[in-house]
FIRO-52537 format. One record per residue (C-alpha): residue in three letters; chain; x, y, z. Coordinates in steps of 0.001 Angstrom, whole numbers, m for minus. Example, Ala and Ser with C-alpha at 12.3 -4.5 7.8 and 13.67 -1.06 7.14 Angstrom:
<nodes>
+--------+--------+---------+---------+---------+
: residu : chaine :    east :   north :      up :
+--------+--------+---------+---------+---------+
:    ALA :      A :   12300 :   m4500 :    7800 :
:    SER :      A :   13670 :   m1060 :    7140 :
+--------+--------+---------+---------+---------+
</nodes>
This chain:
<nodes>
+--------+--------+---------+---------+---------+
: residu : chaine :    east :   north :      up :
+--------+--------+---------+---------+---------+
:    UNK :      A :  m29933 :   73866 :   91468 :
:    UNK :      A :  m26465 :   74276 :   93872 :
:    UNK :      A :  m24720 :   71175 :   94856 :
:    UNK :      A :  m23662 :   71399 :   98422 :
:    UNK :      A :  m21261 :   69927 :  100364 :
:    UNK :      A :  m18795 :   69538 :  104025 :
:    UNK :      A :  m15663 :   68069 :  104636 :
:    UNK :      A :  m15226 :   68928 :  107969 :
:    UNK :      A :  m17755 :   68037 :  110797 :
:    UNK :      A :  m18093 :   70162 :  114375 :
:    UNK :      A :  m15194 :   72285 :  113586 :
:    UNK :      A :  m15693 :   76026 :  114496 :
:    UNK :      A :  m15037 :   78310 :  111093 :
:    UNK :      A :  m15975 :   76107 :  108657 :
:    UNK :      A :  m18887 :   75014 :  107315 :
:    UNK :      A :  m21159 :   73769 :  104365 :
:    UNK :      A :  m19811 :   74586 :  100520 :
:    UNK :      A :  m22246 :   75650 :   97502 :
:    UNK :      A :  m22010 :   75142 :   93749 :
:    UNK :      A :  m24521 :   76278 :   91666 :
:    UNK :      A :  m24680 :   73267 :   89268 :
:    UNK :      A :  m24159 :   75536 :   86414 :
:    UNK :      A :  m20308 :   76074 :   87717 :
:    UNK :      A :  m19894 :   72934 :   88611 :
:    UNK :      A :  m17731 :   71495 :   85631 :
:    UNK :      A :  m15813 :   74892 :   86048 :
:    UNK :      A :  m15349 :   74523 :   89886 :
:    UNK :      A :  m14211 :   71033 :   89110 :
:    UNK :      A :  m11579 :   72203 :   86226 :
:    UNK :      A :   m9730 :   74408 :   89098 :
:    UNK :      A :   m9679 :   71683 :   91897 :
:    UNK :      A :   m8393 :   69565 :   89472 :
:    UNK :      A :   m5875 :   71766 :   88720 :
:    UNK :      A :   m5024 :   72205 :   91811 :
:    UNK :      A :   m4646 :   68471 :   92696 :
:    UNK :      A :   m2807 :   67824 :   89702 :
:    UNK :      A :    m322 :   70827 :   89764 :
:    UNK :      A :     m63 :   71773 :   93409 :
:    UNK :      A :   m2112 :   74244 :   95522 :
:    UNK :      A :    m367 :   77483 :   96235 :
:    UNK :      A :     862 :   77749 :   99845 :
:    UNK :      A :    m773 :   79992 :  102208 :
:    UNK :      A :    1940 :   81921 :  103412 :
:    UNK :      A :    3611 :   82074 :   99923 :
:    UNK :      A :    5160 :   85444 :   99584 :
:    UNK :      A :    3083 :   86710 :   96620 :
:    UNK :      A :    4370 :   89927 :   94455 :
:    UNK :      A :    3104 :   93181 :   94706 :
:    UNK :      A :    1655 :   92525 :   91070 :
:    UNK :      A :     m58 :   89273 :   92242 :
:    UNK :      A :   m1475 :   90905 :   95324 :
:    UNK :      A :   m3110 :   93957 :   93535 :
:    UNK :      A :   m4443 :   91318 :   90719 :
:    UNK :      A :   m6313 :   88597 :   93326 :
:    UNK :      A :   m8202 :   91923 :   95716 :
:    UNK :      A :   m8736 :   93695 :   92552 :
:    UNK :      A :  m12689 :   93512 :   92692 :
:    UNK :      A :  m15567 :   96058 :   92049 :
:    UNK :      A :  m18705 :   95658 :   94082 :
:    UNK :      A :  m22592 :   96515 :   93200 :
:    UNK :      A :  m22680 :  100030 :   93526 :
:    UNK :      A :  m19260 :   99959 :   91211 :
:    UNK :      A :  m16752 :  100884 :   93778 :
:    UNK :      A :  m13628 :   99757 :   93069 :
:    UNK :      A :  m11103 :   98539 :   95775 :
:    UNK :      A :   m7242 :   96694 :   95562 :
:    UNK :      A :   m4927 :   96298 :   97992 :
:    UNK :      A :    m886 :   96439 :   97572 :
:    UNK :      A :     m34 :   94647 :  100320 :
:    UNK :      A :    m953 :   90621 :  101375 :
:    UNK :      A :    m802 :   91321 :  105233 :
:    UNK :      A :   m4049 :   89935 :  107263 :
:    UNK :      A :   m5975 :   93247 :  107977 :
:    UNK :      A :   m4090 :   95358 :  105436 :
:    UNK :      A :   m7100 :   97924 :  104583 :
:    UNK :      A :   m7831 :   97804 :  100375 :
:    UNK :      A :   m7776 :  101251 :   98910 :
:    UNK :      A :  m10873 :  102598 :   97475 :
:    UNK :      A :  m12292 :  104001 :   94065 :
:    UNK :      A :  m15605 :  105434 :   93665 :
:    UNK :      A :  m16375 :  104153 :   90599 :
:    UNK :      A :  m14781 :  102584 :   87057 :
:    UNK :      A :  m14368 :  106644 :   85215 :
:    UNK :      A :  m11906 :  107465 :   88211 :
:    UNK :      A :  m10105 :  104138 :   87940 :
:    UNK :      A :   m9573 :  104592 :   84675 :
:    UNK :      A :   m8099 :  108201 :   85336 :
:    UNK :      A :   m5945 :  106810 :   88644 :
:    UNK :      A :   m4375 :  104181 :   85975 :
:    UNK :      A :   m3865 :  106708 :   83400 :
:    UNK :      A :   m2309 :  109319 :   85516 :
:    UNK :      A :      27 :  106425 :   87379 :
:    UNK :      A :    1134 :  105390 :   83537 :
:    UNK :      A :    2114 :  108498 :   83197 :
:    UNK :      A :    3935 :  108819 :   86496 :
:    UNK :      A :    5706 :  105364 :   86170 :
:    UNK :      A :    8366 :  106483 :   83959 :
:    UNK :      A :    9413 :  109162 :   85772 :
:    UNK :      A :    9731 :  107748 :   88543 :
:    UNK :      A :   11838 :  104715 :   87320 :
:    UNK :      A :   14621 :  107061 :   85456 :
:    UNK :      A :   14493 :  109245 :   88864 :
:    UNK :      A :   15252 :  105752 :   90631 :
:    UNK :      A :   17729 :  104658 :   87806 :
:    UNK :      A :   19488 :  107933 :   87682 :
:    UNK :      A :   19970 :  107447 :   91755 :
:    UNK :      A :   21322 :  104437 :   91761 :
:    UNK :      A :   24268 :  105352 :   89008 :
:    UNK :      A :   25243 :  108142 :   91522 :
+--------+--------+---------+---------+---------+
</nodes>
């Protein structure tokens, strides 16, 4: 069973909303949320951080794709599956460090 819903009659883009009942109390919970502690802003400037964590999504045939950057029509970046994700994080751990003493060391000069 979905519940389904509009708020917004004859208006090009949007259209009719579905909630499988099932989600309902948890669909609820966030829009409550929302109403009682603010909605976030649409052009808030989010963090790199916060970017990567909301496009950070894996699809059916376990692809893998993030994005770095918030801009409309800023292209994700691609992994084929969750074993090279894995190795991309492990081999950017490793590179992290390095790369923040090489900045650190830059800026003291």
């Amino acid at each position: 069973l979905t519940v389904v819903f509009s708020t917004t009659e004859n208006r090009k883009g949007y259209g009719k909303q579905y909630i499988p009942v099932d989600e309902l109390k948890d669909v609820l919970s966030v829009l409550q949320d929302a109403s009682e502690n603010g909605i976030e802003e649409e052009n808030e400037i989010l963090t790199t951080a916060e970017t990567v964590k909301r496009s950070l999504v894996q699809n059916d045939d376990g692809e893998i794709r993030f994005k770095t950057e918030q801009t409309k029509g800023k292209k994700p970046t691609l992994i084929a599956n969750q074993e090279q994700f894995a190795d991309f994080v492990k081999t950017l751990s490793q590179y992290v460090p390095k790369i923040i003493s090489k900045v650190n060391s830059l800026k003291q000069k």
